[in-house]
C-alpha positions as CSV (number, residue, x, y, z in Angstrom):
1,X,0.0,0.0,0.0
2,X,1.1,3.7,-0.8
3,X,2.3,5.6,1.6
4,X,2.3,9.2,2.3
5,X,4.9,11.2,3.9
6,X,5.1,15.4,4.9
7,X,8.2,17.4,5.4
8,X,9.0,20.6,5.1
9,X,7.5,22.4,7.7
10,X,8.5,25.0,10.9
11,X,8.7,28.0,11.9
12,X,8.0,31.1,9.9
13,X,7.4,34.7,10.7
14,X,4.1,36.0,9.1
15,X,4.8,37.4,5.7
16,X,7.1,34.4,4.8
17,X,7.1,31.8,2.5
18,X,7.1,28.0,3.0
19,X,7.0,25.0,0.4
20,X,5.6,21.5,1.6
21,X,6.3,18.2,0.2
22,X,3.9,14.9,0.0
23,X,6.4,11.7,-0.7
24,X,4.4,8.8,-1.4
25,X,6.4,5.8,-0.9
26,X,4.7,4.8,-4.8
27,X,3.5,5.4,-8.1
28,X,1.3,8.6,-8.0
29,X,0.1,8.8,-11.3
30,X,-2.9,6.7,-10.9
31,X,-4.0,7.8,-7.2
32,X,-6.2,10.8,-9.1
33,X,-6.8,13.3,-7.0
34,X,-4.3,14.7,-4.1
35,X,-5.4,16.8,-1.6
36,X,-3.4,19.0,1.3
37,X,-5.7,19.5,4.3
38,X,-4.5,21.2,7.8
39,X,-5.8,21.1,11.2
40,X,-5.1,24.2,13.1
41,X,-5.0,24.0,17.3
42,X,-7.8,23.1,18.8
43,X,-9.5,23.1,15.2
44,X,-11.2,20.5,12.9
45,X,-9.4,19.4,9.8
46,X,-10.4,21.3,6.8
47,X,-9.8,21.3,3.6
48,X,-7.1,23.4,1.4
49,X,-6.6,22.7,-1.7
50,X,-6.3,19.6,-4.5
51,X,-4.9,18.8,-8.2
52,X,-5.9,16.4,-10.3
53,X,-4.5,13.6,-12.6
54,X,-4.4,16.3,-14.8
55,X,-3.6,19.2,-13.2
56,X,-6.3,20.7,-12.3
57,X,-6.4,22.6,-9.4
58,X,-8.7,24.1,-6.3
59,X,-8.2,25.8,-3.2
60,X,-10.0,27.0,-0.3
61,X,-11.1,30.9,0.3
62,X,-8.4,31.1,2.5
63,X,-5.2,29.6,0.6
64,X,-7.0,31.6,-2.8
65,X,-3.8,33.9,-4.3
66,X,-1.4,32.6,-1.9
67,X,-1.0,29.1,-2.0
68,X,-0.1,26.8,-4.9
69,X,-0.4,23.1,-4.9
70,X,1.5,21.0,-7.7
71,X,2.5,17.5,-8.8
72,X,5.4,16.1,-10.0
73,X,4.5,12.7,-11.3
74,X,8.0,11.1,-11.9
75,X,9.0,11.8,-8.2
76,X,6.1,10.8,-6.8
77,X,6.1,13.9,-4.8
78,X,3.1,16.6,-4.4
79,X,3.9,20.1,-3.0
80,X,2.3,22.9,-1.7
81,X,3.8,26.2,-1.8
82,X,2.8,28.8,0.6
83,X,3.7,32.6,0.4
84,X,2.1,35.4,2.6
85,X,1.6,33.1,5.5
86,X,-0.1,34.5,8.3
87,X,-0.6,33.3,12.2
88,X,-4.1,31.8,11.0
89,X,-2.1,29.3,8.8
90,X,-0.9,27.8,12.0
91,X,-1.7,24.1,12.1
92,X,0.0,20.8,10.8
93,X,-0.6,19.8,7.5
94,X,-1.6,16.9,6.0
95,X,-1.4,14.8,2.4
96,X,-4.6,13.2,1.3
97,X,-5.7,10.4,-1.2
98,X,-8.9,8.6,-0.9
99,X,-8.2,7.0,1.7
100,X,-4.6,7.7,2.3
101,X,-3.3,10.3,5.1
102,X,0.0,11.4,6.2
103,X,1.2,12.0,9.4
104,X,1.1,15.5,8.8
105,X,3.5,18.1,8.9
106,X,3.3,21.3,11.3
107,X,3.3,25.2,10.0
108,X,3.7,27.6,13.2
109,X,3.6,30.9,11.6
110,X,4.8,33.3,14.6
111,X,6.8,36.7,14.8
């Protein structure tokens, strides 16, 4: 079975710029759709943004103009690059497909 793996997160002061990275430990070109979520403290998970197969992409409201998720299909490997963070990014971040989750990776955006 496929697995999932986050890095690339830590501390940032608001303003800054961070770049995530989903390792799955296979093939990713026929999982379909891949998803980052986050759960912020004390928060339920939500959603924030996905790409298909193809490319296609969708965010959240909140990671709209900011955020940018991509895939690169020969190294396995989805990222999420996140500019103009601000304190209510703060949460860890998770890899998502169907049913697959990683252990999440955690964004504290702090001055």
């Amino acid at each position: 079975q496929v697995q999932l793996v986050e890095s690339g997160g830590g501390l940032v002061q608001p303003g800054g710029s961070l770049t995530l990275s989903c390792a799955a430990s296979g093939s990713i070109v026929n999982l379909g759709f891949m998803k980052w979520f986050r759960q912020p403290p004390e928060k339920e998970r939500e959603f924030v943004a996905l790409i298909t197969a193809t490319g296609a992409t969708n965010y959240a409201d909140s990671a709209k103009g900011r955020f940018t998720i991509s895939r690169d299909n020969a190294k396995n490997t989805v990222y999420l690059q996140m500019n103009s963070l601000r304190p209510e990014d703060t949460a860890v971040y998770y890899c998502n497909t169907a049913t697959l989750w990683g252990k999440g990776t955690l964004v504290t955006v702090s001055s």
